[in-house]
N, CA and C atoms as an extended XYZ file, in Angstrom:
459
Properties=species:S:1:pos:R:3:atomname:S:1:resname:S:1:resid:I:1 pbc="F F F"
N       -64.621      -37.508      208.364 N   UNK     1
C       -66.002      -37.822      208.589 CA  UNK     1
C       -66.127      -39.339      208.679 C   UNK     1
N       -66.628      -39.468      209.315 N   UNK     2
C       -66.962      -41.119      209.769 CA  UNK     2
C       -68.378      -41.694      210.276 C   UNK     2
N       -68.903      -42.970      208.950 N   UNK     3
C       -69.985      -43.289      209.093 CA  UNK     3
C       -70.045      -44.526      209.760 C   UNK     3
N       -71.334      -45.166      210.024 N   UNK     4
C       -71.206      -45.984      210.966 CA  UNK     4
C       -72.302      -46.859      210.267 C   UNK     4
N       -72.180      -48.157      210.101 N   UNK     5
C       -73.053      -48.618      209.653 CA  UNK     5
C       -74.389      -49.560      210.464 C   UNK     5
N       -75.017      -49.601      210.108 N   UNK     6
C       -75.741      -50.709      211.016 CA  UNK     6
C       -75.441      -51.966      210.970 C   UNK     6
N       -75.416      -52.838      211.970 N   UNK     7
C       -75.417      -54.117      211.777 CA  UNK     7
C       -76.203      -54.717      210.451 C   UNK     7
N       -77.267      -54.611      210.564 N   UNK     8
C       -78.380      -55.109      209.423 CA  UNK     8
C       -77.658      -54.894      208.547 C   UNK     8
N       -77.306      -53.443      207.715 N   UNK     9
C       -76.840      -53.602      206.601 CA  UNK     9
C       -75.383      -54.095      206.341 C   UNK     9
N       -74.540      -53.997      207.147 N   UNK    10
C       -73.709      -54.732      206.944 CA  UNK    10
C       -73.686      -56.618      206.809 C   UNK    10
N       -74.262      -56.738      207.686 N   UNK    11
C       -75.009      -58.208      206.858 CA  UNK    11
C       -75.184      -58.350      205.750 C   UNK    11
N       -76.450      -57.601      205.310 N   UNK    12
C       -76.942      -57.689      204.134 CA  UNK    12
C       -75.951      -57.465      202.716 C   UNK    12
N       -75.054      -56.775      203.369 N   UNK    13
C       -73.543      -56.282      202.086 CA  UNK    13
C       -72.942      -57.597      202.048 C   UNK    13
N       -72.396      -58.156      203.355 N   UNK    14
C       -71.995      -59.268      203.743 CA  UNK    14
C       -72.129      -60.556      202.472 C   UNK    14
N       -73.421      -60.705      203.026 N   UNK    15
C       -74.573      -62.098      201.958 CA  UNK    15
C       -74.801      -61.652      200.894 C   UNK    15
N       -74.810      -60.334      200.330 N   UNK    16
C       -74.700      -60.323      198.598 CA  UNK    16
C       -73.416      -60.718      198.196 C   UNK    16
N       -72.037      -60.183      199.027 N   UNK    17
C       -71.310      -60.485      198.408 CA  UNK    17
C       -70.880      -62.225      198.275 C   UNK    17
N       -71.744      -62.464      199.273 N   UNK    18
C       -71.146      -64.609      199.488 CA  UNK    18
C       -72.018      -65.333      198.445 C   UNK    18
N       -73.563      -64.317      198.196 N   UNK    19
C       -74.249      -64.828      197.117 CA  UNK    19
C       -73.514      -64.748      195.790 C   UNK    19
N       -72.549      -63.727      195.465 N   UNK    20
C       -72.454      -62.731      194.388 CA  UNK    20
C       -70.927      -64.718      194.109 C   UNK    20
N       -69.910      -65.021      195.383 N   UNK    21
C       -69.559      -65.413      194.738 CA  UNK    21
C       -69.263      -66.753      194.428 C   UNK    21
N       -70.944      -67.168      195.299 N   UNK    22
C       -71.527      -68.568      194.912 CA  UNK    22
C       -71.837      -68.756      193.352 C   UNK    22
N       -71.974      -67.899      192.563 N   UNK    23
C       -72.545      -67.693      191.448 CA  UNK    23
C       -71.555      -67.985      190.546 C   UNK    23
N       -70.363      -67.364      191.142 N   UNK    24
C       -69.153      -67.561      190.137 CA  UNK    24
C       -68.681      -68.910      189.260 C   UNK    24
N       -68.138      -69.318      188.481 N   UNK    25
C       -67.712      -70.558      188.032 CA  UNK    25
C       -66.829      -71.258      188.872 C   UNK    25
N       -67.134      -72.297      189.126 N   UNK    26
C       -66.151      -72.918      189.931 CA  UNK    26
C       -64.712      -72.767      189.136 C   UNK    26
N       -63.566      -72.179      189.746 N   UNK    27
C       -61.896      -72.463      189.310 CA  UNK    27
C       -61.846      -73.676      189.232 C   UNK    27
N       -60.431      -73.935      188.021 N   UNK    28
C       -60.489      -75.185      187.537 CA  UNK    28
C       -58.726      -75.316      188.178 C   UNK    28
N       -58.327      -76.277      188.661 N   UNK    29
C       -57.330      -76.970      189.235 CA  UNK    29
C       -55.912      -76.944      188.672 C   UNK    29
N       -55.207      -76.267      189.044 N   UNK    30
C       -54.160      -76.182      188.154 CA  UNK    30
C       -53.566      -77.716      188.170 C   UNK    30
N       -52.672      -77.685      187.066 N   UNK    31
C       -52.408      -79.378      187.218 CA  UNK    31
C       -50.684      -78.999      186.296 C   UNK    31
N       -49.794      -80.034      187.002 N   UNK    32
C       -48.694      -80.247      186.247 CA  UNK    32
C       -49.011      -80.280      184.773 C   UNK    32
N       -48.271      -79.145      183.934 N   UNK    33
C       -48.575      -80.220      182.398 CA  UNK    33
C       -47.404      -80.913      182.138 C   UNK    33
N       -47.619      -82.199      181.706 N   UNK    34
C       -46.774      -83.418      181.207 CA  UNK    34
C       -46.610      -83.243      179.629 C   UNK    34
N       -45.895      -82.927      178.818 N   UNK    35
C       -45.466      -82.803      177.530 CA  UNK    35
C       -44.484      -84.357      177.256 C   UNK    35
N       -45.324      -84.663      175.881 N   UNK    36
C       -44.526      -85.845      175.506 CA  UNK    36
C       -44.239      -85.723      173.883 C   UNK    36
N       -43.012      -86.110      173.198 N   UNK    37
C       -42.781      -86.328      172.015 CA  UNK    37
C       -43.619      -87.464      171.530 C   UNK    37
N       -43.955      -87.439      170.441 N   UNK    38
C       -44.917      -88.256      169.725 CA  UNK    38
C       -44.036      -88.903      168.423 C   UNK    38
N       -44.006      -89.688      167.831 N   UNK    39
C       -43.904      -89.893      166.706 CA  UNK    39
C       -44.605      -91.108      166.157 C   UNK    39
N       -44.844      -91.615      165.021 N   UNK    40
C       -45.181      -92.700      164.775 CA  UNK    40
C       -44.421      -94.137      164.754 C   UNK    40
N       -45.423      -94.730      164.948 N   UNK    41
C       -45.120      -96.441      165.295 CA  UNK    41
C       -44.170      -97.216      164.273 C   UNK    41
N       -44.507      -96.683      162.839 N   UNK    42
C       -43.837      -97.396      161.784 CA  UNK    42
C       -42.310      -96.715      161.447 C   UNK    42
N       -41.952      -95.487      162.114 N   UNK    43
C       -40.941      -95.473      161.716 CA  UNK    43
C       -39.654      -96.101      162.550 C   UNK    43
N       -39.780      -97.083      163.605 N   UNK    44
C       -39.569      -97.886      164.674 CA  UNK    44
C       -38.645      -97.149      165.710 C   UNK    44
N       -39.095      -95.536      165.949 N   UNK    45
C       -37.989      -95.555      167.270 CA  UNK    45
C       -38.427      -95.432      168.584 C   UNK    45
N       -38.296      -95.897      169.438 N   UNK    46
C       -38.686      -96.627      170.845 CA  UNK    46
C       -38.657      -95.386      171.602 C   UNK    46
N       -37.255      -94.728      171.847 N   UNK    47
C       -37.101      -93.793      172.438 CA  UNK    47
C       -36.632      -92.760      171.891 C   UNK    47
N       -36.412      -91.373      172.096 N   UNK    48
C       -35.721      -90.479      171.760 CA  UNK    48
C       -35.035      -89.644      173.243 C   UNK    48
N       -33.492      -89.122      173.215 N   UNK    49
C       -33.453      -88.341      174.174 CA  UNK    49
C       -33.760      -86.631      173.973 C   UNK    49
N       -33.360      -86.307      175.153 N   UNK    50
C       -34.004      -84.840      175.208 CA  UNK    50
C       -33.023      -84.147      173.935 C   UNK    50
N       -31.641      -84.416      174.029 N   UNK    51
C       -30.538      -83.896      172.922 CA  UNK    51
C       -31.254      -83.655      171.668 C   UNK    51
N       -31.404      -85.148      171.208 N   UNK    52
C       -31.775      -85.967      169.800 CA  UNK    52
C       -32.996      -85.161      169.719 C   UNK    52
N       -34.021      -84.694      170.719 N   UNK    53
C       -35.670      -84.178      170.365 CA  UNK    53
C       -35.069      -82.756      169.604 C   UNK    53
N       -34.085      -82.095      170.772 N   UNK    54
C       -33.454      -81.144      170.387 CA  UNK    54
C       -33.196      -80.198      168.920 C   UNK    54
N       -32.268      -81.165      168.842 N   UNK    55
C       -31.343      -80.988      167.596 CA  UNK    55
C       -32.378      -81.503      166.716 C   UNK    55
N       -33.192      -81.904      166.526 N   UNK    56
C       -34.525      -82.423      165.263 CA  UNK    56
C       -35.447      -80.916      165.672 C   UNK    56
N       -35.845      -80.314      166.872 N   UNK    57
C       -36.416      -78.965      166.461 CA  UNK    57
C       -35.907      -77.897      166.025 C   UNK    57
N       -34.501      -78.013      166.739 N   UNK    58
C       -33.998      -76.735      166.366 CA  UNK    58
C       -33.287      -76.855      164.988 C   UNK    58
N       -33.234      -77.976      164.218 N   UNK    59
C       -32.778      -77.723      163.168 CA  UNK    59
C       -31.341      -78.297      162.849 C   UNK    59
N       -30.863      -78.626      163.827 N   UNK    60
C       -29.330      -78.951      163.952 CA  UNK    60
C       -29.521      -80.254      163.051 C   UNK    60
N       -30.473      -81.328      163.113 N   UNK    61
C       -30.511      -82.424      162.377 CA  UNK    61
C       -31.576      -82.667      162.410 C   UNK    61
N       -32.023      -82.986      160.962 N   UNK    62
C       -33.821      -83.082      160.633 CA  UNK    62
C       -33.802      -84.883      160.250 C   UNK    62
N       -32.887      -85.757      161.370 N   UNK    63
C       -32.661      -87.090      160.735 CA  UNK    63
C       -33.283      -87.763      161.958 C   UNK    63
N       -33.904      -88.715      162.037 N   UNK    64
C       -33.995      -89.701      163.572 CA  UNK    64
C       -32.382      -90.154      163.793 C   UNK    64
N       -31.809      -91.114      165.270 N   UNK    65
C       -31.197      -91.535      165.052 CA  UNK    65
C       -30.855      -92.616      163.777 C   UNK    65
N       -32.154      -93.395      163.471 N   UNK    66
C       -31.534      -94.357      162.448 CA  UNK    66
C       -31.615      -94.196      160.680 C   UNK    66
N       -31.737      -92.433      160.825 N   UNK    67
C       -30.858      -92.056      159.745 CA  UNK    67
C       -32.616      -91.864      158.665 C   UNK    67
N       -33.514      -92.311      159.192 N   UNK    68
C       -34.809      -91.193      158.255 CA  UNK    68
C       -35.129      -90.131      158.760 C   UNK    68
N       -35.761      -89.460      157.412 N   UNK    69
C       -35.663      -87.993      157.924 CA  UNK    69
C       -36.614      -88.273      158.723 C   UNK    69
N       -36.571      -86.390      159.469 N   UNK    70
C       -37.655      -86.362      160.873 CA  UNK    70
C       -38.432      -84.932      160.424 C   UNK    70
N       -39.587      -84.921      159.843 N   UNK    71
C       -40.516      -83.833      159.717 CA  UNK    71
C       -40.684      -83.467      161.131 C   UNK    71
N       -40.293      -82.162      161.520 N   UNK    72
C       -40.787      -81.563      163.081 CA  UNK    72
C       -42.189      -80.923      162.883 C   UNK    72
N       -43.189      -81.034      164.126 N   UNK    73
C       -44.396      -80.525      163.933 CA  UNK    73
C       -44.363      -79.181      165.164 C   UNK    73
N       -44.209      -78.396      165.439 N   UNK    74
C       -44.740      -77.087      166.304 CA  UNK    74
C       -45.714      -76.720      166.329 C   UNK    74
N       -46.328      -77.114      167.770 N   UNK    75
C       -47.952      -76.314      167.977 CA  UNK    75
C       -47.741      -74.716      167.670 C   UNK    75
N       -48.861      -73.886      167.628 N   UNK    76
C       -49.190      -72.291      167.381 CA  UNK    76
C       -48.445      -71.660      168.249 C   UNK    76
N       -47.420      -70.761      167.905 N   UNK    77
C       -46.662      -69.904      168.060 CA  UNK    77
C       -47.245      -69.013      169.843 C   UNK    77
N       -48.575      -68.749      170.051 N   UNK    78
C       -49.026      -68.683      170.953 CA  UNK    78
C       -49.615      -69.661      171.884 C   UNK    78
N       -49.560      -71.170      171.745 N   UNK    79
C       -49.650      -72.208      172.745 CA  UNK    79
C       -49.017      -72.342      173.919 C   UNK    79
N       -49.327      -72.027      174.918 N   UNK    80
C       -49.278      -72.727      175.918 CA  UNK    80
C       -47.969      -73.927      176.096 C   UNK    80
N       -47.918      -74.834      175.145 N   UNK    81
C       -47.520      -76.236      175.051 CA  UNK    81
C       -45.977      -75.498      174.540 C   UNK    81
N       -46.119      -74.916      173.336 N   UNK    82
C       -45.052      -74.533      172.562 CA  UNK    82
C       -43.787      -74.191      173.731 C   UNK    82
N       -44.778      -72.769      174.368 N   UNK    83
C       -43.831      -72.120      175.908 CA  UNK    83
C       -43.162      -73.289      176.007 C   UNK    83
N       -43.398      -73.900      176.817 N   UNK    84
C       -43.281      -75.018      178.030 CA  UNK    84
C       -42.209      -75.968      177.451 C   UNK    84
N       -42.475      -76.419      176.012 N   UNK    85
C       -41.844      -77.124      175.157 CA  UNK    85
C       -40.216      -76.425      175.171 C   UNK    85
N       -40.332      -75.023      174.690 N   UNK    86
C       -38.909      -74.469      174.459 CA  UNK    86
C       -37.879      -73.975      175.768 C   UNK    86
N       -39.175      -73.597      176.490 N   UNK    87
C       -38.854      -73.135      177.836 CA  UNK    87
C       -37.765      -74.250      178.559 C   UNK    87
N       -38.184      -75.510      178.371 N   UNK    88
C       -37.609      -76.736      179.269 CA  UNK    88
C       -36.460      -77.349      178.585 C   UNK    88
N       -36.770      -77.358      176.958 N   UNK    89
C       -35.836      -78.167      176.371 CA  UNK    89
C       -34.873      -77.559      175.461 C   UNK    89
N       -34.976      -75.927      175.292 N   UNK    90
C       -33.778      -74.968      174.836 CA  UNK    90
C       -33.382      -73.942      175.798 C   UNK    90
N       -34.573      -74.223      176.846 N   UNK    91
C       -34.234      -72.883      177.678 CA  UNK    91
C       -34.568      -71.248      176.953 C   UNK    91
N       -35.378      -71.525      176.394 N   UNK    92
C       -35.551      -70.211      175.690 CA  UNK    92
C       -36.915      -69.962      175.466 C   UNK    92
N       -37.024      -68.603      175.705 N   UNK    93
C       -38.407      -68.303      175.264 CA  UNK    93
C       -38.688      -68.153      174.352 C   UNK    93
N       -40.529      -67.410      174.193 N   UNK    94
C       -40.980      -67.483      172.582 CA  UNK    94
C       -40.364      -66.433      171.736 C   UNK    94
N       -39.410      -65.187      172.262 N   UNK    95
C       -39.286      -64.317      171.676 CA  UNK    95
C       -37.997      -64.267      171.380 C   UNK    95
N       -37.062      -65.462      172.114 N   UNK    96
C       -35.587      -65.841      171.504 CA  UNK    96
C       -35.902      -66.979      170.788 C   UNK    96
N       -36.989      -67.687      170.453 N   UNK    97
C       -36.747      -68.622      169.468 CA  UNK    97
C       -37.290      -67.917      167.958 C   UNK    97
N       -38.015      -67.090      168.357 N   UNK    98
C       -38.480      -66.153      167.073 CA  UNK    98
C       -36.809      -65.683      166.368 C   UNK    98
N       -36.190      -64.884      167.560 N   UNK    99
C       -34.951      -64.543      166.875 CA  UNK    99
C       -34.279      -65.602      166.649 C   UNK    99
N       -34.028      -66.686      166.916 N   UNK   100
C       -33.597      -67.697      166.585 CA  UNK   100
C       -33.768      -68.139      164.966 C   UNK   100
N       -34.749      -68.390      165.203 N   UNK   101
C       -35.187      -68.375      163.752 CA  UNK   101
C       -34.951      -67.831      162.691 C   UNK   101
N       -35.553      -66.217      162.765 N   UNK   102
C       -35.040      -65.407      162.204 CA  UNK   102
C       -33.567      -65.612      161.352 C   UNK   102
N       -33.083      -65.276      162.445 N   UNK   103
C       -31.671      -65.753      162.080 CA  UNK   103
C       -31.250      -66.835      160.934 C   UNK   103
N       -32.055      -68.154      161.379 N   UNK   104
C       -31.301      -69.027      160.583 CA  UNK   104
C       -31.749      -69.388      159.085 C   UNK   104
N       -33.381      -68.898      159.115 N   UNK   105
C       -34.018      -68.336      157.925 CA  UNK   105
C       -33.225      -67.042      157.261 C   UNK   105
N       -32.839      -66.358      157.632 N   UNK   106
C       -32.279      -65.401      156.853 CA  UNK   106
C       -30.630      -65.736      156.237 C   UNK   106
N       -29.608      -66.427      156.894 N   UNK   107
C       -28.825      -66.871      156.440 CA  UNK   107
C       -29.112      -68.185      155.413 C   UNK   107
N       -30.617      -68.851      155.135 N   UNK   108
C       -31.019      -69.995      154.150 CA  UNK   108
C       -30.240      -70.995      154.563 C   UNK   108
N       -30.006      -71.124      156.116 N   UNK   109
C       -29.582      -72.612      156.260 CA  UNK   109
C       -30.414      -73.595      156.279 C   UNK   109
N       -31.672      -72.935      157.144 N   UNK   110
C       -32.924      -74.295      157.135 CA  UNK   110
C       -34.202      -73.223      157.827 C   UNK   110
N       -35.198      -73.918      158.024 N   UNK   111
C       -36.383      -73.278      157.926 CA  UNK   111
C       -37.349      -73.757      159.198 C   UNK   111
N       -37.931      -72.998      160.104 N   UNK   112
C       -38.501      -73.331      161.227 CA  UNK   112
C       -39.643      -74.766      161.295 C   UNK   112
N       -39.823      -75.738      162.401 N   UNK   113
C       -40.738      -76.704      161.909 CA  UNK   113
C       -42.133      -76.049      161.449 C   UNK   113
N       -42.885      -77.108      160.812 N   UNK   114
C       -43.990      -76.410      160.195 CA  UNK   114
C       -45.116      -76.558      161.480 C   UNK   114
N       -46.009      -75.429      161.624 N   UNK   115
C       -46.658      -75.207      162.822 CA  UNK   115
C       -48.159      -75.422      162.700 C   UNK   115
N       -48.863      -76.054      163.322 N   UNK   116
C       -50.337      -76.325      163.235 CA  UNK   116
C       -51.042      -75.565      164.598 C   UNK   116
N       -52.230      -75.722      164.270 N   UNK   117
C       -53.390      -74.839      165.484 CA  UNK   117
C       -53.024      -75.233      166.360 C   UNK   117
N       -53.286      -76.801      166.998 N   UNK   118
C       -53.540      -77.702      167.821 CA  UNK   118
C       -53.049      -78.808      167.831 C   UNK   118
N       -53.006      -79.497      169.253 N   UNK   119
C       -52.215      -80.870      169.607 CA  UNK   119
C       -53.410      -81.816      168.484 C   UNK   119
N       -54.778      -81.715      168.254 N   UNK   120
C       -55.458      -83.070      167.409 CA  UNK   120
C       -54.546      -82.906      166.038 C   UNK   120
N       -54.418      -81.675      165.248 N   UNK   121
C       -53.569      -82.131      164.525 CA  UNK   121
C       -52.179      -82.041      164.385 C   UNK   121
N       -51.506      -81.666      165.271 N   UNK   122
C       -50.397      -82.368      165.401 CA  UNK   122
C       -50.285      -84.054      165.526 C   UNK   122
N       -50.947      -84.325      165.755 N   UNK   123
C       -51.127      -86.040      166.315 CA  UNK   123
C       -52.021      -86.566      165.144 C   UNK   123
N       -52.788      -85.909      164.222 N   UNK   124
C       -53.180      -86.475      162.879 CA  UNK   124
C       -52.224      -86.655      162.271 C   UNK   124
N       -51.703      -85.761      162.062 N   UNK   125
C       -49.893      -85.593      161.189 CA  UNK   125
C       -49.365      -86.575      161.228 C   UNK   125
N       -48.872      -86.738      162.945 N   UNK   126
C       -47.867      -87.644      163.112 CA  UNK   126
C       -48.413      -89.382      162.869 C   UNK   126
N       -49.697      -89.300      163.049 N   UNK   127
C       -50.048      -90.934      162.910 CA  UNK   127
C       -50.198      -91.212      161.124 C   UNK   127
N       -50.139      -89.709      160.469 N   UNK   128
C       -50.380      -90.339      159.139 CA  UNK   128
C       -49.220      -90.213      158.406 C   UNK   128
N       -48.092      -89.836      158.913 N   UNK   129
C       -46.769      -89.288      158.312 CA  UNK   129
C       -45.597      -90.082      159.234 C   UNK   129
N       -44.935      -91.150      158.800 N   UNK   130
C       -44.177      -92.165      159.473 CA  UNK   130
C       -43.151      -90.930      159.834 C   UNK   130
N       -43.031      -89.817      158.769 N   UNK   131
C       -41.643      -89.300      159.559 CA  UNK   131
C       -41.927      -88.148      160.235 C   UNK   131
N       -43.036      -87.767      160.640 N   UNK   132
C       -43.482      -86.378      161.575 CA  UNK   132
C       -42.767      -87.216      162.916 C   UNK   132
N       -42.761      -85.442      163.833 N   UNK   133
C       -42.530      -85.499      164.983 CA  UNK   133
C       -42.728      -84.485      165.784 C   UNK   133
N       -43.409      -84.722      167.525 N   UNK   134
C       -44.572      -83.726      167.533 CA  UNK   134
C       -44.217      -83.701      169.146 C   UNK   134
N       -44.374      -82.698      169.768 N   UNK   135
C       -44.494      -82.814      170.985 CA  UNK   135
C       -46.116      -82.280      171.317 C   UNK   135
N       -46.742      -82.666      172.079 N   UNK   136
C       -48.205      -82.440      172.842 CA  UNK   136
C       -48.576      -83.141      174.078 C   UNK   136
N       -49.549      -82.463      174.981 N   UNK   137
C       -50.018      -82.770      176.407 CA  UNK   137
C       -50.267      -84.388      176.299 C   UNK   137
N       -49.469      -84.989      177.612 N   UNK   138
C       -50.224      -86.453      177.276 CA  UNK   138
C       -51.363      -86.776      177.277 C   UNK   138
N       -52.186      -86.030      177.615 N   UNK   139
C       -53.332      -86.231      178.118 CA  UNK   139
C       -54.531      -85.927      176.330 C   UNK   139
N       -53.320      -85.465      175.534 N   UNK   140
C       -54.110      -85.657      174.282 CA  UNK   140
C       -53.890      -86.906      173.199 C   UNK   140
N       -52.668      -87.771      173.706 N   UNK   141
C       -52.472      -89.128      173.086 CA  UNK   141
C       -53.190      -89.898      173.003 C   UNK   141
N       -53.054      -90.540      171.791 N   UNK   142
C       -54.192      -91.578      171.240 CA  UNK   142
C       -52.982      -92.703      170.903 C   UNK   142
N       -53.986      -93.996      170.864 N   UNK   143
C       -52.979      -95.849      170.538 CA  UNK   143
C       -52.476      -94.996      168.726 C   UNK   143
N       -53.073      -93.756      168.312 N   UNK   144
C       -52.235      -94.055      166.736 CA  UNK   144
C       -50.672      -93.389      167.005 C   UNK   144
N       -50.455      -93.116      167.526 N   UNK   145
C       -49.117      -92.409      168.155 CA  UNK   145
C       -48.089      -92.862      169.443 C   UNK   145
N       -46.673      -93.252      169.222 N   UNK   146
C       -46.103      -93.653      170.073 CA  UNK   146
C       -45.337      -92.626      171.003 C   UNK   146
N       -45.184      -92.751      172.143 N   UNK   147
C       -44.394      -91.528      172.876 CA  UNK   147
C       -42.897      -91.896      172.813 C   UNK   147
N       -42.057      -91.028      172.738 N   UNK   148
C       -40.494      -91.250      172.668 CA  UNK   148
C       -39.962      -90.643      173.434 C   UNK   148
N       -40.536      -89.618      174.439 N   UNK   149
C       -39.891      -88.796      175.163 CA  UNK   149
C       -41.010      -88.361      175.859 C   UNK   149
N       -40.635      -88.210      177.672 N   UNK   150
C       -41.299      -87.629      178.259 CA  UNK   150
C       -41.054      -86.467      178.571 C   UNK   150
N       -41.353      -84.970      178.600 N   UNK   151
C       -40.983      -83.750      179.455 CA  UNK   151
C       -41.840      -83.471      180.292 C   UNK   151
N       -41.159      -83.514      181.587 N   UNK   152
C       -42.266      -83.152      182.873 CA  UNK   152
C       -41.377      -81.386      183.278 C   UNK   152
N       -41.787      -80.551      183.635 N   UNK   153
C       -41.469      -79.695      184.289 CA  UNK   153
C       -40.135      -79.879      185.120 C   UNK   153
């Protein structure tokens, strides 16, 4: 069976739907995210490499190079940032670093970094704690925090 519509109303279907998705929210722009290590100013290290960021999250060494310790900070287990963070710089996702973990918590060698909501306090942390260390969007850096490492995609 086959209907046929009128011009008119097909118009009219037409312009509700162009009204329907003028209305909508404008989409927001996807954009590279830029992830940077943070640490503070006073504990004087300039740079860090991707290795050294490494081995301070995963646990391999909780020391900077010049030998103070390095408190690691991890955004929320479901961030966005976290992904991107492990994704690029262990190659691993959120559900092999869980087992990861797991793992190394259960043998009592050492214990996952300690994890906050959000990049503001991750970056409170790190500007009030000479030995935190934090990765977050650059675009959430403030003058109380120095960058040591860039990760771009």
């Amino acid at each position: 069976m086959t209907s046929v519509m009128s011009s008119s109303k097909w118009t009219r279907i037409v312009l509700q739907i162009l009204l329907a998705l003028t209305t909508l929210p404008p989409a927001r722009a996807v954009t590279a995210q830029t992830l940077v290590v943070i640490v503070n100013p006073a504990i004087g290290v300039q740079h860090l490499s991707r290795r050294e960021v490494l081995d301070i999250f995963l646990g391999r060494y909780r020391t900077f190079p010049s030998g103070a310790s390095a408190l690691p900070i991890d955004l929320d287990v479901n961030s966005p940032e976290r992904t991107l963070f492990y994704v690029l710089l262990a190659h691993k996702e959120p559900t092999d670093m869980g087992s990861y973990w797991a793992r190394l918590t259960f043998s009592g060698k050492i214990s996952p970094p300690f994890a906050v909501p959000d990049a503001r306090m991750a970056i409170d942390i790190v500007a009030n704690n000479p030995n935190a260390i934090a990765y977050v969007d650059r675009s959430a850096v403030d003058q109380r925090v120095r960058i040591a490492l860039e990760i771009t995609p």
